[in-house]
LUMNU-132356 format. One record per atom (N, C-alpha, C): z, y, x; residue in one letter. Coordinates in Angstrom, 1 decimal, m for minus. Layout:
# LUMNU-132356
+--------+--------+--------+------+
!      Z !      Y !      X ! type !
+--------+--------+--------+------+
!      Z !      Y !      X !    a !
...
+--------+--------+--------+------+
END
This chain:
# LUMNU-132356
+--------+--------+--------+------+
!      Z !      Y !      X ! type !
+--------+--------+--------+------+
!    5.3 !   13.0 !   11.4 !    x !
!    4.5 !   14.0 !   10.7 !    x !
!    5.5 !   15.0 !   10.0 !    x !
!    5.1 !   16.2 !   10.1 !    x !
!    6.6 !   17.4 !    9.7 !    x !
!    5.8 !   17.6 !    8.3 !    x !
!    7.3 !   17.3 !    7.4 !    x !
!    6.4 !   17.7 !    6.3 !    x !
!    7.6 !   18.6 !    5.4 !    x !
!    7.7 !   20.1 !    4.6 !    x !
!    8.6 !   21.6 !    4.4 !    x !
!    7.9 !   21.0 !    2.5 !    x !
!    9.3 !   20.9 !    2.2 !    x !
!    9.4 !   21.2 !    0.6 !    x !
!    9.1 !   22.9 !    0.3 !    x !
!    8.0 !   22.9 !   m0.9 !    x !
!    7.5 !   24.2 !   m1.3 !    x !
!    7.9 !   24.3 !   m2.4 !    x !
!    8.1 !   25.5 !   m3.2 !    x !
!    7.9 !   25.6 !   m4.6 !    x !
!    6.3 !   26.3 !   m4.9 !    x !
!    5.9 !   25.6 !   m5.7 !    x !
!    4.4 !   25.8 !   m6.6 !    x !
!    4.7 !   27.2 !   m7.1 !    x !
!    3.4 !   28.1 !   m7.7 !    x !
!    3.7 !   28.7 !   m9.1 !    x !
!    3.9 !   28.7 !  m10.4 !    x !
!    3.9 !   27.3 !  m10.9 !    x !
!    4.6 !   27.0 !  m11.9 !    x !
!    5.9 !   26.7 !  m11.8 !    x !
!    6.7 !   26.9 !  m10.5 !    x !
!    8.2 !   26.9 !  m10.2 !    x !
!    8.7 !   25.5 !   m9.8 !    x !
!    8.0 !   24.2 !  m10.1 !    x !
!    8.2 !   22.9 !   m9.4 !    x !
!    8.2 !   22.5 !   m7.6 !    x !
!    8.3 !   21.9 !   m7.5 !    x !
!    8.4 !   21.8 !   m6.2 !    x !
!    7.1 !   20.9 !   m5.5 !    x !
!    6.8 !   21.0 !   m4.2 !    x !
!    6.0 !   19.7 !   m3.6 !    x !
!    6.0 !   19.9 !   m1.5 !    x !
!    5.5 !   18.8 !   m1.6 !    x !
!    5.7 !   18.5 !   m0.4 !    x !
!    4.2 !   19.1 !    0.5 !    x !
!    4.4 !   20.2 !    1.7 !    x !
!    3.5 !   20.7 !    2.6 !    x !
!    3.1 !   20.1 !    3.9 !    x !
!    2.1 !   19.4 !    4.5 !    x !
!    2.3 !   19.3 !    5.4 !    x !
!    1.5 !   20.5 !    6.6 !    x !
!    1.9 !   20.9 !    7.2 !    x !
!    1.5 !   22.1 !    8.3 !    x !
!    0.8 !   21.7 !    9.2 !    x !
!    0.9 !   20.6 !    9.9 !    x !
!   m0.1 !   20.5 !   10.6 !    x !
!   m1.5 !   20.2 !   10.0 !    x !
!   m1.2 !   19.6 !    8.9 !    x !
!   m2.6 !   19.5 !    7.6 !    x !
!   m3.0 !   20.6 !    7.2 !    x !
!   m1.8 !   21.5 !    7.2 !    x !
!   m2.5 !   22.4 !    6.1 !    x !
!   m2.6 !   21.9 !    4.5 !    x !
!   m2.1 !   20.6 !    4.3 !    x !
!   m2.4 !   19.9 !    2.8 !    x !
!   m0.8 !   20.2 !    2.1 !    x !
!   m1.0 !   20.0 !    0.9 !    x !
!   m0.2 !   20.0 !    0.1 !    x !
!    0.2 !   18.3 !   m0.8 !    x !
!    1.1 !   18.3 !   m1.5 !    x !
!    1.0 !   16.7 !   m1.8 !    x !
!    0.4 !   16.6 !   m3.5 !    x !
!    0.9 !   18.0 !   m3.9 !    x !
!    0.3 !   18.7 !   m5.2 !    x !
!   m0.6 !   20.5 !   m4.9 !    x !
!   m0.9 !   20.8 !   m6.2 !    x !
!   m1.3 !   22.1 !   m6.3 !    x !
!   m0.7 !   23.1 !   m5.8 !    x !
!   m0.9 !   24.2 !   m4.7 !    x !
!    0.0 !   25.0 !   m4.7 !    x !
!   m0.1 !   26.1 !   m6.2 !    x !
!   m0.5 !   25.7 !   m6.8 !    x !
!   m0.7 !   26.4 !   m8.1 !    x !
!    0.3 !   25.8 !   m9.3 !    x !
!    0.7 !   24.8 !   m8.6 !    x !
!    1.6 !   24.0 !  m10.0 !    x !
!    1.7 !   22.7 !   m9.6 !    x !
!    2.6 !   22.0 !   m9.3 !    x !
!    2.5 !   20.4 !   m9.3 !    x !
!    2.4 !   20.0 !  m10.6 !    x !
!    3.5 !   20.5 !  m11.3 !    x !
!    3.6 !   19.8 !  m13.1 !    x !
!    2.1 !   19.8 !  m13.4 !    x !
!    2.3 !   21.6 !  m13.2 !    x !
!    0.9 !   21.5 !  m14.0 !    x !
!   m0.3 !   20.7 !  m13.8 !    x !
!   m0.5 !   20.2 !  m12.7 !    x !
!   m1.5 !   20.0 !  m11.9 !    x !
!   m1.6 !   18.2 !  m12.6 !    x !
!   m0.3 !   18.1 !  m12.8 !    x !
!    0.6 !   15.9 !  m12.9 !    x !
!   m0.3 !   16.0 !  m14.4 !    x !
!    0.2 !   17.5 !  m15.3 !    x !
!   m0.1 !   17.2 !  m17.0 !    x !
!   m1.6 !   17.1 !  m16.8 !    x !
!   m2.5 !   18.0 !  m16.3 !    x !
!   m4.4 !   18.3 !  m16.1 !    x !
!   m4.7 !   17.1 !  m16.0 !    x !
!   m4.0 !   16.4 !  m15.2 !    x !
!   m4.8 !   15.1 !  m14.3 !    x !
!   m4.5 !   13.5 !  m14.8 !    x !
!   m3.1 !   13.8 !  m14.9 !    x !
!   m2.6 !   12.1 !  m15.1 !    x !
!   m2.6 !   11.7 !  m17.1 !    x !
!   m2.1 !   13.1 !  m17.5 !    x !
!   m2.1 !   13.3 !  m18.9 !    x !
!   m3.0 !   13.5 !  m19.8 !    x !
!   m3.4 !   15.1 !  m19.5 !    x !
!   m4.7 !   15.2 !  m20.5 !    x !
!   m6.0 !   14.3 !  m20.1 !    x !
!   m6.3 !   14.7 !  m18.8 !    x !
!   m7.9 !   13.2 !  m18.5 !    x !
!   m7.3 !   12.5 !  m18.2 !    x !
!   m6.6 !   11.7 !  m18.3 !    x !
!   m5.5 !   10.2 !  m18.2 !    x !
!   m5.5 !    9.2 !  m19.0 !    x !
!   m4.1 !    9.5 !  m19.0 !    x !
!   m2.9 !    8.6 !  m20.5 !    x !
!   m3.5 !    8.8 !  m22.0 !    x !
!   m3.9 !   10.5 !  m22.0 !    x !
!   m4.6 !   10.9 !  m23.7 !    x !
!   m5.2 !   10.1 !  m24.0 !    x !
!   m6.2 !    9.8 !  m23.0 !    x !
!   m7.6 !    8.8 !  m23.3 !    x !
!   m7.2 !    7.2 !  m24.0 !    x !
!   m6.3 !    6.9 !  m23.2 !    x !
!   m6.1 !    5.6 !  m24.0 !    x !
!   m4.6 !    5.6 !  m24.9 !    x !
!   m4.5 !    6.4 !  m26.2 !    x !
!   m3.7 !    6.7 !  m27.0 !    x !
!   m3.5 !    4.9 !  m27.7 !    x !
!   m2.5 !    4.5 !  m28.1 !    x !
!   m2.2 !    3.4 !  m28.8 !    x !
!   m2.7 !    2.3 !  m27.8 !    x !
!   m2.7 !    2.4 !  m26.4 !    x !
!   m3.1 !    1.3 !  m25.9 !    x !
!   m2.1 !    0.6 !  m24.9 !    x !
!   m2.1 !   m0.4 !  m24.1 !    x !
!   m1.2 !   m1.0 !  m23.4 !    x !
!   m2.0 !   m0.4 !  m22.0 !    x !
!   m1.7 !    0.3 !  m20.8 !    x !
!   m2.1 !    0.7 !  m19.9 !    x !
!   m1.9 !    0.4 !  m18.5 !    x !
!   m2.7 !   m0.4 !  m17.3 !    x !
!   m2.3 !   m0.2 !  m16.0 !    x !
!   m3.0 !    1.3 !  m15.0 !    x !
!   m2.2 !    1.2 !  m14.8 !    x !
!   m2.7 !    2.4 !  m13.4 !    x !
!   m2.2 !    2.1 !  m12.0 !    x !
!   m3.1 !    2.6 !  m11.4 !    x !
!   m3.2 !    2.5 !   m9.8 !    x !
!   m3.2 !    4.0 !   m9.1 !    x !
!   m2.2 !    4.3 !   m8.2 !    x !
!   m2.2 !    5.6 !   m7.8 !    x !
!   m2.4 !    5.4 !   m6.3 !    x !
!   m3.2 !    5.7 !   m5.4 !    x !
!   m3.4 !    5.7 !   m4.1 !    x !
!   m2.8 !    6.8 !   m3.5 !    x !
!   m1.6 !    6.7 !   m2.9 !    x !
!   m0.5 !    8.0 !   m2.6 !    x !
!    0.5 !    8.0 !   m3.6 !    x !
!    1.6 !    7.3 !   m3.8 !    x !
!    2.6 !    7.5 !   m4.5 !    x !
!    3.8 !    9.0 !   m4.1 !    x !
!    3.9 !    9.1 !   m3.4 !    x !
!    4.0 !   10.7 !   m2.9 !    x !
!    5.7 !   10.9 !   m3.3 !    x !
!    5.6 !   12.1 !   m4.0 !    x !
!    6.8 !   12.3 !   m4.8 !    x !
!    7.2 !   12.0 !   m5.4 !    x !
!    6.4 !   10.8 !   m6.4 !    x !
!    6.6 !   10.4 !   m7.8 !    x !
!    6.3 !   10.7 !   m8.9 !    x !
!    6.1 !   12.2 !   m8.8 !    x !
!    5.7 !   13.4 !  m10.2 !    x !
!    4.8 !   12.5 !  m10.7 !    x !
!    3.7 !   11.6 !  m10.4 !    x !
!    3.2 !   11.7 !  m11.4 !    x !
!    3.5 !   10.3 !  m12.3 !    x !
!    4.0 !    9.3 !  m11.7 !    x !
!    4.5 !    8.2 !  m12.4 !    x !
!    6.0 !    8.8 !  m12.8 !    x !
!    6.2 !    9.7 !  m12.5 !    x !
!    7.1 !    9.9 !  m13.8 !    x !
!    6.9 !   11.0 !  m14.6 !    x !
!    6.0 !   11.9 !  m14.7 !    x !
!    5.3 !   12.2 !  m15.9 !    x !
!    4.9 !   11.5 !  m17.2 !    x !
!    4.0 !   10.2 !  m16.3 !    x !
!    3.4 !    9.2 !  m17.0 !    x !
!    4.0 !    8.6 !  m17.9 !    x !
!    5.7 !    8.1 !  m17.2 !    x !
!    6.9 !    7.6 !  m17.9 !    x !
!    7.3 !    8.5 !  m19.3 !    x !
!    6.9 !   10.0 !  m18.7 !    x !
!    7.9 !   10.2 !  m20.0 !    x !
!    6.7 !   10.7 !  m20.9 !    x !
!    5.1 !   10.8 !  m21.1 !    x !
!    4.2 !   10.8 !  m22.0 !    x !
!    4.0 !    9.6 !  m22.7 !    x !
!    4.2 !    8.5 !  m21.2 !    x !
!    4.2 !    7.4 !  m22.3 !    x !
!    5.5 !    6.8 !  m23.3 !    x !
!    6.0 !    7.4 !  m23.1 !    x !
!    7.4 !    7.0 !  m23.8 !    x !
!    7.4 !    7.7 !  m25.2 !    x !
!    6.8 !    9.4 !  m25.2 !    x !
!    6.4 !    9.9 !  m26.4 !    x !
!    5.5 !    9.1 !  m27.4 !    x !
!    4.3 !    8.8 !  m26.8 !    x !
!    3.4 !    7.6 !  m27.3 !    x !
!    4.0 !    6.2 !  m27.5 !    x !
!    4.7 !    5.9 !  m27.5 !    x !
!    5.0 !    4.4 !  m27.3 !    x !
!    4.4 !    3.2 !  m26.9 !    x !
!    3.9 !    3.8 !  m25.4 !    x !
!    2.7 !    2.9 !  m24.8 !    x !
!    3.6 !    2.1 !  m23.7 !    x !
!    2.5 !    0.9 !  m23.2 !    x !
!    3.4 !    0.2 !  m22.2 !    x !
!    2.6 !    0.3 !  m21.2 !    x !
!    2.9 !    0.7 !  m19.7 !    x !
!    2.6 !    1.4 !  m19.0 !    x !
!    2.7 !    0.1 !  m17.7 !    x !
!    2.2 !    0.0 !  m17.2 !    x !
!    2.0 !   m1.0 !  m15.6 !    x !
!    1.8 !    0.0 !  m14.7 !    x !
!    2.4 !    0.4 !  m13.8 !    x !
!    2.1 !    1.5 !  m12.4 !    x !
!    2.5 !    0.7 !  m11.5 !    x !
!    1.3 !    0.7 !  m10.5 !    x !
!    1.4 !    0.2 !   m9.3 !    x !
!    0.5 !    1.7 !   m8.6 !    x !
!    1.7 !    2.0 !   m7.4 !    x !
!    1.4 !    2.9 !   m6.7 !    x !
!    1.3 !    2.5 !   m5.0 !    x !
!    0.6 !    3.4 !   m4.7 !    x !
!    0.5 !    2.7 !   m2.7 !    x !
!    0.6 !    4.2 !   m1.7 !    x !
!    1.6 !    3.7 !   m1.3 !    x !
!    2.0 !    4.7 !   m0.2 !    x !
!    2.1 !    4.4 !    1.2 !    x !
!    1.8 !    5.4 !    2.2 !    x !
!    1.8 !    4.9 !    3.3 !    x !
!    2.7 !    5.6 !    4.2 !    x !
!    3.1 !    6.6 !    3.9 !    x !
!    4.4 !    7.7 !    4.2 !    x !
!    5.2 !    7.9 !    3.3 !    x !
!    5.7 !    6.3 !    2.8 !    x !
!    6.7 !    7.2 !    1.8 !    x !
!    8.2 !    8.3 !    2.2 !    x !
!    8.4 !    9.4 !    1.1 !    x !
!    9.0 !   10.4 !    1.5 !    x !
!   10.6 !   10.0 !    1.6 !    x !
!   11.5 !   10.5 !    2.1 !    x !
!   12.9 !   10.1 !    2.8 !    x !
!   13.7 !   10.6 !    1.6 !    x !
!   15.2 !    9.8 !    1.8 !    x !
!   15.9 !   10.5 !    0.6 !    x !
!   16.1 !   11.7 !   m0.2 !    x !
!   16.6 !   12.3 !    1.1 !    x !
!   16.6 !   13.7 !    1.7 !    x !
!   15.5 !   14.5 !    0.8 !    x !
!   14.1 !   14.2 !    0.9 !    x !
!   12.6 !   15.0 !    0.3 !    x !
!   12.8 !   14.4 !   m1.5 !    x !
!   13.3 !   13.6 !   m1.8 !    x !
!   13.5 !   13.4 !   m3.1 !    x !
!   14.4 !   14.0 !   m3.9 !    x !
!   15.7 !   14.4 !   m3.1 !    x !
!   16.5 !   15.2 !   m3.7 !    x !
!   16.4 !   16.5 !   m3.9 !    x !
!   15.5 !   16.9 !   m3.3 !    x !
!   15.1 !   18.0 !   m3.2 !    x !
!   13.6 !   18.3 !   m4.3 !    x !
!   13.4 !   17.7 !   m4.6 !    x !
!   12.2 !   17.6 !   m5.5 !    x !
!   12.7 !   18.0 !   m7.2 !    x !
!   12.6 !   19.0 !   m7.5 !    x !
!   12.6 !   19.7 !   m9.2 !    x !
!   12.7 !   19.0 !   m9.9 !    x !
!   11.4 !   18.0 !  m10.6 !    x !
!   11.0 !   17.7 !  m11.0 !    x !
!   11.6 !   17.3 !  m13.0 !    x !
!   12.9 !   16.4 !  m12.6 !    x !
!   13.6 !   16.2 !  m13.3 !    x !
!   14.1 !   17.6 !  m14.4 !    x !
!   14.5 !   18.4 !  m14.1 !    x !
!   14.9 !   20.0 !  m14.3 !    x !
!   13.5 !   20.5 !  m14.9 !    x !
!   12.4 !   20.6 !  m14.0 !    x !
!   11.5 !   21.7 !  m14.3 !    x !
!   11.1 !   20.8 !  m15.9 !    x !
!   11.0 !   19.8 !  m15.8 !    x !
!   10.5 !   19.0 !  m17.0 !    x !
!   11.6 !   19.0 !  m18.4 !    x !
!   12.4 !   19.3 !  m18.1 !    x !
!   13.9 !   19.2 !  m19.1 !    x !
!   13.7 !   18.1 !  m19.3 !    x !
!   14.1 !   17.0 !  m18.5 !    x !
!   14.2 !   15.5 !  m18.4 !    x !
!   15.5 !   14.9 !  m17.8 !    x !
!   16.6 !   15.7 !  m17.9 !    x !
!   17.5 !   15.3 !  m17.4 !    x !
!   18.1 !   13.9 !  m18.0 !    x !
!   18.0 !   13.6 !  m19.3 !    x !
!   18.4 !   12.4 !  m20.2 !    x !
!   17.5 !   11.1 !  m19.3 !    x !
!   16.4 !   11.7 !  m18.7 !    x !
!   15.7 !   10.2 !  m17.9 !    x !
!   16.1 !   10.6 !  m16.2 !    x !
!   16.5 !   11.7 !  m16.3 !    x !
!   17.3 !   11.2 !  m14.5 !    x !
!   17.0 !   10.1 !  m13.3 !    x !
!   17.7 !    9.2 !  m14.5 !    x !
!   17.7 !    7.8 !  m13.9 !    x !
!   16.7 !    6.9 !  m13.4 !    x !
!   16.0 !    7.0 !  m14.5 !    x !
!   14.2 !    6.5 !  m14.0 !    x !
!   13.8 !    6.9 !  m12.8 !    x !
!   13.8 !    8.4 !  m13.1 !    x !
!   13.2 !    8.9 !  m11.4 !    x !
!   13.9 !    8.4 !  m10.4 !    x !
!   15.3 !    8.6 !  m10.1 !    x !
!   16.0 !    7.9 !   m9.5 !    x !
!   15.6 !    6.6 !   m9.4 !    x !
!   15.6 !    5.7 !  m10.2 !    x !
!   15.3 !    4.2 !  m10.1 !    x !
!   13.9 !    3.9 !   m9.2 !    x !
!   13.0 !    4.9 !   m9.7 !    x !
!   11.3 !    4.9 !   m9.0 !    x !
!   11.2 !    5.4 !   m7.6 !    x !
!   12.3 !    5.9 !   m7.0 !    x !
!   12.2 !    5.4 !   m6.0 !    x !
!   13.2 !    5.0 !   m5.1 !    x !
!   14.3 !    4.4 !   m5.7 !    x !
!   15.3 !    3.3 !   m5.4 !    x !
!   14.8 !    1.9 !   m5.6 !    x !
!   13.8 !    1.7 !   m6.0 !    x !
!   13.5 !    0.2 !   m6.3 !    x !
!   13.0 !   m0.5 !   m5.3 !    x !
!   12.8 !   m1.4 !   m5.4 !    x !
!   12.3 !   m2.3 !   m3.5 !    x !
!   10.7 !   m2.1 !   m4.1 !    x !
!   10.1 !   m2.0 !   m2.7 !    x !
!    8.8 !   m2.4 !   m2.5 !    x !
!    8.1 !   m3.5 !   m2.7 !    x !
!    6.8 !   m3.8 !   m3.0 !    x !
!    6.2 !   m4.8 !   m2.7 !    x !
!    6.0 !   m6.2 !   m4.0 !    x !
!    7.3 !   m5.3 !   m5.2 !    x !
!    7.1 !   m6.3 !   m6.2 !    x !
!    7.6 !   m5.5 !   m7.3 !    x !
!    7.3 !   m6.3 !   m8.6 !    x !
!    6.9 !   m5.6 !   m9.5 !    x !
!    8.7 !   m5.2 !   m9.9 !    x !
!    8.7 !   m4.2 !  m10.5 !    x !
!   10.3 !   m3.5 !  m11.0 !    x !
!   10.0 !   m3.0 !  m12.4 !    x !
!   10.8 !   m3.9 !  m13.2 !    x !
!   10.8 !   m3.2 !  m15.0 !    x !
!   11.8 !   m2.1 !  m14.7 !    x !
!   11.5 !   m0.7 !  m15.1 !    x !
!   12.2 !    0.2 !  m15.3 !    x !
!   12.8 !    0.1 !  m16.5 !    x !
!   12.0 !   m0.2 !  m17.5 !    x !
!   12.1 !   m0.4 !  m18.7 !    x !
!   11.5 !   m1.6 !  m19.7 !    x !
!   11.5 !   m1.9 !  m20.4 !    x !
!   10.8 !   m2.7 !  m21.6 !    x !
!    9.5 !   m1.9 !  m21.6 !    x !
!    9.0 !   m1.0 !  m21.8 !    x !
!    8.0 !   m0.4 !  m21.4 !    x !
!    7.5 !   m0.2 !  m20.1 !    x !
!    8.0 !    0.1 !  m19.1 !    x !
!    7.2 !    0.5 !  m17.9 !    x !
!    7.7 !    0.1 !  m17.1 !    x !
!    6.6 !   m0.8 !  m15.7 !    x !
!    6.8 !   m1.1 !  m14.8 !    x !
!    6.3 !   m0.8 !  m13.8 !    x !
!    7.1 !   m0.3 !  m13.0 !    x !
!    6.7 !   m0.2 !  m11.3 !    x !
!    6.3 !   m0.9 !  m10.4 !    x !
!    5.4 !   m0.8 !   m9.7 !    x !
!    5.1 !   m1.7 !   m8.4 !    x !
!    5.2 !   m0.8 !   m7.1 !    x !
!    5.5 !   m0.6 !   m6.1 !    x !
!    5.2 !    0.1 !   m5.2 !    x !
!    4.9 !   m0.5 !   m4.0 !    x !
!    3.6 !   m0.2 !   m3.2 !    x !
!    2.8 !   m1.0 !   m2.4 !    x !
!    3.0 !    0.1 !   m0.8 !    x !
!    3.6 !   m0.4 !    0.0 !    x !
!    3.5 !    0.5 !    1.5 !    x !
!    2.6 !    0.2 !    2.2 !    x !
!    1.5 !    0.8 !    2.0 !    x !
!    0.4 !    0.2 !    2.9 !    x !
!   m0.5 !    1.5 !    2.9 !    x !
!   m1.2 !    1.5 !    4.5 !    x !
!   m1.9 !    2.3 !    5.4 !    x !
!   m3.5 !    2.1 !    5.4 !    x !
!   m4.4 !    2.6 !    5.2 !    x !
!   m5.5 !    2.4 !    5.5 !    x !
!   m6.2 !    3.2 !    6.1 !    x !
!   m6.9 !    2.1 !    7.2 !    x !
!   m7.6 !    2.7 !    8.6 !    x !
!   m8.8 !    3.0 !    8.2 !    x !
+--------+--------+--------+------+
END
């Protein structure tokens, strides 16, 4: 499947596929799109709580690491288990903004780590937040 790194109009980056015609975010904004969706009708909702989530398409990562770093403002503890079935190549990660557009360069590493970490079992990034990442396809 061919899939061309884009930049959004909010200046972030995301992943296009052409033969789809799909996007992996908004062509209007990926951030923006991570803060609307994972944040404001999200994370907001359960303020002072201990939280799991399930993302169907772990993709880029934008949005578990969005998640990472609102929950870390909040000082919430976060469980993310994500499921991907194409996950994206080194190569598509380094290339991904994200880090920069967010002025998150002091967590670098996380993003890095989220998707350096093995599959299939659970990964403390932190005392606070854990990753799971699940590779699986559904017919």
């Amino acid at each position: 499947m061919k899939r061309e790194i884009i930049h959004t109009s909010d200046g972030s980056t995301t992943i296009h596929l052409p033969d789809w015609n799909e996007n992996y975010h908004s062509k209007h904004g990926a951030i923006q799109e991570a803060k609307h969706v994972f944040i404001k009708n999200g994370l907001a909702l359960f303020e002072n709580k201990n939280v799991s989530i399930l993302e169907i398409g772990f993709g880029t990562g934008l949005n578990a690491f969005i998640t990472f770093l609102e929950a870390r403002k909040l000082s919430q503890t976060i469980n993310y288990n994500g499921v991907e079935a194409y996950p994206i190549s080194v190569d598509e990660i380094s290339s991904m903004n994200y880090v920069s557009e967010l002025n998150a360069e002091s967590e670098r590493s996380i993003f890095d780590k989220m998707h350096a970490c093995e599959w299939e079992q659970k990964n403390i990034l932190t005392p606070e937040f854990s990753l799971t990442k699940r590779k699986q396809f559904y017919r």
